[in-house]
C-alpha positions as CSV (number, residue, x, y, z in Angstrom):
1,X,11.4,17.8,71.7
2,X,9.3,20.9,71.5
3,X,10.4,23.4,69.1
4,X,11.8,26.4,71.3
5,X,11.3,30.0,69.5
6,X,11.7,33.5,70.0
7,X,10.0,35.5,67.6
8,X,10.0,38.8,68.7
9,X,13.3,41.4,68.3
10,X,15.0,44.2,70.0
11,X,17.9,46.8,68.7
12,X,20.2,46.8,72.0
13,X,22.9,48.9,72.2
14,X,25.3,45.7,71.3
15,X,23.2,44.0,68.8
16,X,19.6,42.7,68.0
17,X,18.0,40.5,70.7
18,X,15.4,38.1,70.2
19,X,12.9,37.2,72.8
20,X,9.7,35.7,73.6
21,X,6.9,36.0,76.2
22,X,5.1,33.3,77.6
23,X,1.4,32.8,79.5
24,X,-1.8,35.1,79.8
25,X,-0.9,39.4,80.0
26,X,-1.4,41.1,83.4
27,X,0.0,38.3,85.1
28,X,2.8,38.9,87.2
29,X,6.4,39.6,85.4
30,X,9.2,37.3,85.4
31,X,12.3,37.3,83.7
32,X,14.9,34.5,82.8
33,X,18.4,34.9,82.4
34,X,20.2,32.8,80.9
35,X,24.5,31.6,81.4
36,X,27.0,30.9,79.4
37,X,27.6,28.8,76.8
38,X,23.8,28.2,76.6
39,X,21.0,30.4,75.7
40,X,17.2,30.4,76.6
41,X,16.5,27.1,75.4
42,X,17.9,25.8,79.0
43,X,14.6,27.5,80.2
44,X,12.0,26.0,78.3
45,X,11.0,23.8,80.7
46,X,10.6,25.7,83.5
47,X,9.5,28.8,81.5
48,X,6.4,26.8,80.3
49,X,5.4,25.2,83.7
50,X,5.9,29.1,85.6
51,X,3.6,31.1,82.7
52,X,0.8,29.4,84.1
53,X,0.8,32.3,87.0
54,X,3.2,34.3,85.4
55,X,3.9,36.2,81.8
56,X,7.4,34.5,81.4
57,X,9.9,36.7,79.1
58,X,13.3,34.9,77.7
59,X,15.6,36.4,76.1
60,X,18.8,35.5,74.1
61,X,21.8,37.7,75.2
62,X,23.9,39.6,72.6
63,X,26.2,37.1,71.5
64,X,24.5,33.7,71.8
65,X,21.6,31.6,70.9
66,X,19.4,33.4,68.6
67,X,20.5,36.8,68.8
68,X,23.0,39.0,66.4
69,X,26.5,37.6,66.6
70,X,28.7,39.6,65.2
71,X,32.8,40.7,65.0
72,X,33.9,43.3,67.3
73,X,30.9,42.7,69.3
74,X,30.7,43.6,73.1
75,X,29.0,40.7,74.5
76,X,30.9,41.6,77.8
77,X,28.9,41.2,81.6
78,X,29.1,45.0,81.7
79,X,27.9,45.3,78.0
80,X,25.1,42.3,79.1
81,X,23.9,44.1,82.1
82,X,23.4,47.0,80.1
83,X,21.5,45.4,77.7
84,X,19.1,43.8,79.8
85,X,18.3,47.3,81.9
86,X,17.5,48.8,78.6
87,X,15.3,45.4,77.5
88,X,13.2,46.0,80.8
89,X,12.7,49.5,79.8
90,X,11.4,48.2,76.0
91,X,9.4,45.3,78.2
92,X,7.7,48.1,80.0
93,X,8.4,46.4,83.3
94,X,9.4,48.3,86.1
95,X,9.2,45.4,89.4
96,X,9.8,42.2,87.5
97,X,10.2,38.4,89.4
98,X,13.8,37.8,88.0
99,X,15.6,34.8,87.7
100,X,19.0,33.8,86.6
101,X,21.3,31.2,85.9
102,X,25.5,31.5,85.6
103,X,26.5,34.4,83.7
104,X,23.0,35.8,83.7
105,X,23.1,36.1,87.4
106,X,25.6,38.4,87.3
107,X,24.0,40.3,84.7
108,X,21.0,40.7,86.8
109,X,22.8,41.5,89.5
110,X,24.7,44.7,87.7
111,X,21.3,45.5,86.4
112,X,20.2,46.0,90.0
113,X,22.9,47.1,91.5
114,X,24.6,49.5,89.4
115,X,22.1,50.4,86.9
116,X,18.8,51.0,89.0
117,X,16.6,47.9,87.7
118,X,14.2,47.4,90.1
119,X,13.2,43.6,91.0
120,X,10.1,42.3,93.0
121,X,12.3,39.7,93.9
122,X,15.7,37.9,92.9
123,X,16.0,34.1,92.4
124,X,19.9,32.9,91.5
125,X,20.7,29.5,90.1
126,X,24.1,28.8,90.0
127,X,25.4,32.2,89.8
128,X,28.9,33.8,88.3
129,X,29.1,36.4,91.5
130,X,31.9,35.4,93.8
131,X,35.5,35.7,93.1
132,X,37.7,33.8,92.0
133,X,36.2,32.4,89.1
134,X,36.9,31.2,85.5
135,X,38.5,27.8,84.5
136,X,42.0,27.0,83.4
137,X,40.1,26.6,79.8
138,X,38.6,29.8,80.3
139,X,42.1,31.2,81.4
140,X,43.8,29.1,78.1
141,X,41.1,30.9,75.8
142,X,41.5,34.1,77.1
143,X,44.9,34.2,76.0
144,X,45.1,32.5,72.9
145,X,41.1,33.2,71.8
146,X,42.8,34.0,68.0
147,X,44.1,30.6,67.7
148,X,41.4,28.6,69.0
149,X,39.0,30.5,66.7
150,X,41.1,29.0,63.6
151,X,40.3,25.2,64.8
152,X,39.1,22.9,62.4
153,X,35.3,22.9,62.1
154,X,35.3,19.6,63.2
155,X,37.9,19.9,66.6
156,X,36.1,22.9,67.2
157,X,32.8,21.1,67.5
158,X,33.8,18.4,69.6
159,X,35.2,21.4,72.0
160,X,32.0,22.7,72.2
161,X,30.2,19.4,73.0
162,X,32.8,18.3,75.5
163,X,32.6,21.5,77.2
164,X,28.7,21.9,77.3
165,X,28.0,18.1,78.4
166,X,30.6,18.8,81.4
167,X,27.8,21.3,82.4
168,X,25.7,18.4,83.4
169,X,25.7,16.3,86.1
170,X,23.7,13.2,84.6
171,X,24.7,13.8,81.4
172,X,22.9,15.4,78.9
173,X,20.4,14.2,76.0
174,X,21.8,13.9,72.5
175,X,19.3,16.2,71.5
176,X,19.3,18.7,74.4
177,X,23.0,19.0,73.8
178,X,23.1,19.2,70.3
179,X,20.5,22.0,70.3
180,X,23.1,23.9,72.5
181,X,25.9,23.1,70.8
182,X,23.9,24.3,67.3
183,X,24.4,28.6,67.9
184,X,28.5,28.1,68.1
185,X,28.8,26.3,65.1
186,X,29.6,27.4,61.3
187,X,32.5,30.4,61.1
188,X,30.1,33.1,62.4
189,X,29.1,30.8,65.9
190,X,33.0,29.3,65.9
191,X,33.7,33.1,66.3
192,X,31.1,34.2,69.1
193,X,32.2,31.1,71.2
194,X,35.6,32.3,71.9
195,X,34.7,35.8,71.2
196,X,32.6,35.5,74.4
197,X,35.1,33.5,76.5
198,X,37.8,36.1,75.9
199,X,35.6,38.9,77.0
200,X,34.6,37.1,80.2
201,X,36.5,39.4,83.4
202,X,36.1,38.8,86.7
203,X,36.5,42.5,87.1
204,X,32.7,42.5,86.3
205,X,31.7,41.0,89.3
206,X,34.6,42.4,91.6
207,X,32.6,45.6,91.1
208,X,29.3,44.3,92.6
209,X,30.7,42.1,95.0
210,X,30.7,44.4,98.0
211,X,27.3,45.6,97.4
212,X,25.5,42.1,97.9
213,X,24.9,43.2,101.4
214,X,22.5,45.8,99.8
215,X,20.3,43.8,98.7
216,X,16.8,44.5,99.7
217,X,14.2,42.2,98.2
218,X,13.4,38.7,98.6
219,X,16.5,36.3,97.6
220,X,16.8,33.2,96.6
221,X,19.8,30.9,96.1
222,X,19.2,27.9,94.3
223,X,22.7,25.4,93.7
224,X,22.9,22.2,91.8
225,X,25.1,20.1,94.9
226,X,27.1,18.3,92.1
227,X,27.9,21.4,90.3
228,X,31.4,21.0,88.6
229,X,31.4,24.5,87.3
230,X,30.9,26.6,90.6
231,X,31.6,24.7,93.9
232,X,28.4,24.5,96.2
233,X,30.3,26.3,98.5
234,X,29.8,29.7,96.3
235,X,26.3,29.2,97.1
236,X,26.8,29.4,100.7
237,X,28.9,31.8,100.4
238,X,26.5,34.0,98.3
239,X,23.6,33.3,100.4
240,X,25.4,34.2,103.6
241,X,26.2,37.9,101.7
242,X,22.4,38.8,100.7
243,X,20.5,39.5,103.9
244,X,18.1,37.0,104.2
245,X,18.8,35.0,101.8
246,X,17.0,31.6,101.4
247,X,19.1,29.1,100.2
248,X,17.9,26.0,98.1
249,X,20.3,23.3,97.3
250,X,19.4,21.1,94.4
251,X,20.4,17.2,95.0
252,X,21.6,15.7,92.1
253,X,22.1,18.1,89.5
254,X,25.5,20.1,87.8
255,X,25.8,23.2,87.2
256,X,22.7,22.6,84.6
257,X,20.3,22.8,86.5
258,X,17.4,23.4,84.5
259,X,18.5,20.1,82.5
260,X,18.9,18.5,85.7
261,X,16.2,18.4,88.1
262,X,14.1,20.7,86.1
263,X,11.0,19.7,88.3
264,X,12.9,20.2,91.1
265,X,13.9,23.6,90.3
266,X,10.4,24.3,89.2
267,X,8.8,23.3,93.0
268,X,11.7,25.6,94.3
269,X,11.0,28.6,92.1
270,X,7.3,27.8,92.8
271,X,7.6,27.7,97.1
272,X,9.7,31.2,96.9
273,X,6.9,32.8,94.6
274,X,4.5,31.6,96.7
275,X,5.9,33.1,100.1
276,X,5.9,36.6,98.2
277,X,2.2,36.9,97.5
């Protein structure tokens, strides 16, 4: 597998972030977000095949993959939306293409909504936006994240695999998952896993919820139909609440979709950029 970098570094508010750009300058901006428990490896795929029109920028958030990990750290949706208005502001970009997966779609979505980021248009892939969400392991964690962060090494670790390869419909590649698994290992990682878990409030999203009415540019809903994660009908749902929303189901992929049907995705991304030139 092709080694998946980011070289470049920024101070955010809640720690260092490390990103990467990707195809030719003063080609049209677009961003990917990533979810949670991943990082922007997910994107490596899709991020190669889109910076042949586009410059691609991937970041890690605060908290995971690459980026500082740290105790005490907010790695919050609130503290992540902040985060990624003030990264736009480093990037210099002020109408970005942005697309986002899980977590990262509500971070783009607070970005937007409550903290002014301007997008040329909005592409969600199996978004955190709707309530209720949150799994009964996500519940469990929450309330006993102090215990579960004293696991074994090795219990800890097949945790982490177990819960990752649920994200995938197929099933994932020994390799693929392994390189996602990699960022939550070792005491630091074991830490940030649960540290992020516990911070996760579906508070965060109550407070956009309403607005998705408000949205103004171009929309795009994308939904892995086997998702175990988020039921397909969240995607309706969302796409129903952003006026004119297209909505793009993906056949045979989870939740993952970028692991997938990553060609799949890619065509979909592709058709919706196309109908904004």
């Amino acid at each position: 597998m092709t080694e998946w970098t980011l070289p470049e570094t920024f101070a955010g508010s809640t720690g260092s972030v490390r990103w990467n750009r990707l195809g030719e300058p003063g080609r049209p901006p677009l961003v990917l977000l990533h979810g949670t428990p991943f990082s922007s490896y997910v994107w490596r795929a899709v991020a190669r095949s889109l910076a042949r029109d586009h410059q691609v920028f991937v970041w890690d958030m605060p908290g995971y993959g690459m980026s500082q990990m740290s105790a005490g750290q907010d790695v919050s949706l609130a503290a992540q939306g902040r985060v990624f208005t003030e990264l736009l502001a480093h990037w210099g970009l002020t109408e970005p293409v942005v697309v986002a997966h899980d977590f990262g779609g509500a971070v783009a979505l607070r970005a937007h909504l409550l903290h002014g980021a301007a997008y040329r248009a909005l592409a969600l892939v199996d978004p955190v936006a709707l309530a209720p969400w949150g799994s009964s392991f996500f519940r469990l964690v929450r309330e006993h994240a102090e215990v579960f962060e004293r696991l074994p090494p090795a219990l800890h670790g097949a945790l982490v695999r177990e819960y990752v390869g649920s994200a995938s419909s197929p099933g994932l590649h020994p390799t693929v998952l392994e390189r996602l698994v990699r960022p939550w290992l070792g005491e630091r990682g074991q830490a940030a896993f649960y540290r992020q878990i516990a911070q996760a409030d579906q508070r965060h999203t109550d407070e956009i919820q309403d607005r998705y009415p408000a949205i103004g540019v171009p929309t795009l809903v994308c939904w892995g139909e086997d998702d175990a994660w988020i039921p397909v009908a969240k995607g309706h749902e969302l796409a129903a609440a952003v006026p004119g929303a297209r909505w793009e189901p993906v056949p045979g992929a989870g939740h993952l979709v970028q692991e997938d049907a990553p060609a799949e995705l890619t065509a979909a991304l592709l058709a919706f950029l196309r109908r904004l030139a």
